[in-house]
N, C-alpha and C positions, 0 to 999 in steps of 0.2 A: 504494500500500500504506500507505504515511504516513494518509491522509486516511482509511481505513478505521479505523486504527487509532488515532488522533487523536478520530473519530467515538463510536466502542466508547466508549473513555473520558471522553467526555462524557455517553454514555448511563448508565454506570456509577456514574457518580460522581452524575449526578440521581438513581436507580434506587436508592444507598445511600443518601442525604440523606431519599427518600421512607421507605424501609424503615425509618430512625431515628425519625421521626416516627411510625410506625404503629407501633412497638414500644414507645415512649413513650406513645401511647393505649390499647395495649391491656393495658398494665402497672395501669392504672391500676381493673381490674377492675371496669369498668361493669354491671350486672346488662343482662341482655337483656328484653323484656317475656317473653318465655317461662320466663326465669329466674326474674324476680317471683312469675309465674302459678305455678310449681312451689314457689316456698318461702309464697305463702299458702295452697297446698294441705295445707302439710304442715307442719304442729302439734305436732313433736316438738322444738321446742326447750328445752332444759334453762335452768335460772336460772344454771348452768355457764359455758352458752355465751355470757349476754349479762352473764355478770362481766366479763368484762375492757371491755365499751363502759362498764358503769357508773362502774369505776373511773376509765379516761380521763375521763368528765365529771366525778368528781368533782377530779381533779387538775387539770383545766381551770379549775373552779372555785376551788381553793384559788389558785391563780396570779393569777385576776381578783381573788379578794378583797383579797392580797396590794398587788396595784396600785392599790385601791382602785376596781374596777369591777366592779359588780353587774349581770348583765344577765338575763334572762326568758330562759329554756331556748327558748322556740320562735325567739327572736330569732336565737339561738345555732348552732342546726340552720339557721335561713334563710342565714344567715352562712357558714355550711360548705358549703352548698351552692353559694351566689354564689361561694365565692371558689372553688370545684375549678371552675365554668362560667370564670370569670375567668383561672385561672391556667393550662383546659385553652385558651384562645384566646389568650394570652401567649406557650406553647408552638410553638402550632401556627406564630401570624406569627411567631416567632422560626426557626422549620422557616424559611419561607418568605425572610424577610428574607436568610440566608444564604445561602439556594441562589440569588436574586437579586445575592447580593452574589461569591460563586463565578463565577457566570455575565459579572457586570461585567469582575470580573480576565481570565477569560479573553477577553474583547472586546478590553482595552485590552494581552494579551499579542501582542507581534509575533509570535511562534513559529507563532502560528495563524494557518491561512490564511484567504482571503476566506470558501471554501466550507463553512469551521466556523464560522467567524465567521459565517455567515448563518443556521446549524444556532442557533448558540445564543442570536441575535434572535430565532428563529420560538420559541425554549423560552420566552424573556422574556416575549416576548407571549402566549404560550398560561399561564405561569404566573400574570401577572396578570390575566390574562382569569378562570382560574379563582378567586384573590383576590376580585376581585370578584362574580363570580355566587356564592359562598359568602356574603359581606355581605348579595348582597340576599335571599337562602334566610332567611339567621337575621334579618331585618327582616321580612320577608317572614310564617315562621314566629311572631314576638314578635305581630304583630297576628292571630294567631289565638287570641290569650288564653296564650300559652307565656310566662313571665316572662325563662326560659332558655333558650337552647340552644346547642349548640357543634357544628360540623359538621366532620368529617375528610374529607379523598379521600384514598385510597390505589388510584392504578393506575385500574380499572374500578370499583371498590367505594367506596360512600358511606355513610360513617355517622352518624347526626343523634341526638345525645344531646340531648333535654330534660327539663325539670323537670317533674316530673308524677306522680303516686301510681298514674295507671294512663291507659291510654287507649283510648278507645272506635275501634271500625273506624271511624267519621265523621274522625275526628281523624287517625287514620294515613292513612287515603287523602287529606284535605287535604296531610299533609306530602309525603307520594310524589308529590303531583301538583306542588305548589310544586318541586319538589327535580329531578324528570324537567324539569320546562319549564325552569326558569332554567338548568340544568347538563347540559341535554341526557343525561339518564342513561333507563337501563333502568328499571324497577321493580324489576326481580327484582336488578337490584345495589345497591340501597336502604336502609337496614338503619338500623331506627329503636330506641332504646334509650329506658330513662326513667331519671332519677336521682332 
C-alpha cells in the first residue's frame, strides 16, 4: 500500500510541476493562427483600442531617451519579440530544471524505496529525452527560415510558437512533420501558433 501511494505522489507532484508550466504558457496569450486569421478579417478596430499600445511606446521611449538610447521602432518590436521567445524558453528549462532537481532529492531520499527509486530514473530519463528532442524540433525548425521558436509539451499536447506574420500550409506541414518525427507525436496533438 506504501508503494502505491508513495507512487501516486510522484505522479502528482510531476502532473503539478507540468500543469505550472502550461499555465504559465498559456497566461501568456499567444494568438493562434486562427486567431490572426479572425482579427485581419475584421477591420473594426477603433484608434480607442490601439491608444493604450501607442502610449506604452511612447513611454518606452521617453525612458530610452532619458538613458540616452535612441533606437529605430522596428528594432524595438524585433527586441520584444526575441526576448518573450527568450524569456518563454528560460521559463520552460526553469519548469524542467526543477522537476529534474525534485526528482534528484527524491533518489538520494532513503525513505524511498528501490521500486520508486527506479519509477523516478525511468521519469529522469524520459524527461530528458524529451529536453532534448525539443532542442532538436526548435534547431530543426530555425533552418526552415523561422528566426524563432519556442516549443511547450504538456501531457499529449505540443505547442510550437514561432515568429512569423503568417504561414503558408507548406510551412505548417514542414513543422508537424519535424515535431511528429523527433517527438514521436500525433499531428492532431500539434498545435502550431505564430507570434
Amino acid at each position: 500500500m506504501k508503494i502505491k501511494k508513495s507512487s501516486a505522489i510522484i505522479y502528482i507532484l510531476a502532473l503539478m510541476l507540468v500543469t505550472a508550466g502550461y499555465w504559465n504558457y498559456i497566461s501568456n496569450e499567444v494568438p493562434t493562427i486562427e486567431t490572426v486569421a479572425m482579427e485581419q478579417n475584421n477591420d473594426d478596430t477603433t484608434e480607442d483600442e490601439n491608444l493604450g499600445d501607442a502610449t506604452l511606446v511612447s513611454n518606452n521611449e521617453l525612458i530610452k531617451e532619458e538613458n540616452g538610447i535612441i533606437e529605430d521602432e522596428e528594432e524595438e518590436v524585433v527586441e520584444t519579440k526575441d526576448g518573450y521567445f527568450q524569456e518563454s524558453k528560460l521559463s520552460r528549462d526553469t519548469m524542467y530544471s526543477q522537476t529534474l532537481e525534485t526528482y534528484k532529492e527524491m533518489l538520494n531520499n532513503s525513505n524511498v524505496s528501490e521500486e520508486q527509486k527506479a519509477i523516478v530514473t525511468q521519469e529522469i530519463t524520459d524527461l530528458n529525452k524529451e529536453k532534448n528532442a525539443i532542442m532538436i524540433c526548435e534547431n530543426l525548425i530555425s533552418t526552415k527560415g523561422f528566426s524563432n521558436c519556442v516549443i511547450f509539451v504538456n501531457v499529449e499536447s505540443i505547442s510550437v510558437i514561432v515568429e512569423a506574420e503568417e504561414l503558408s500550409t507548406e510551412q505548417i506541414a514542414q513543422i508537424q512533420n519535424i515535431i511528429s518525427r523527433e517527438m514521436e507525436a500525433k499531428v492532431e496533438n500539434i498545435h502550431i501558433m505564430i507570434k
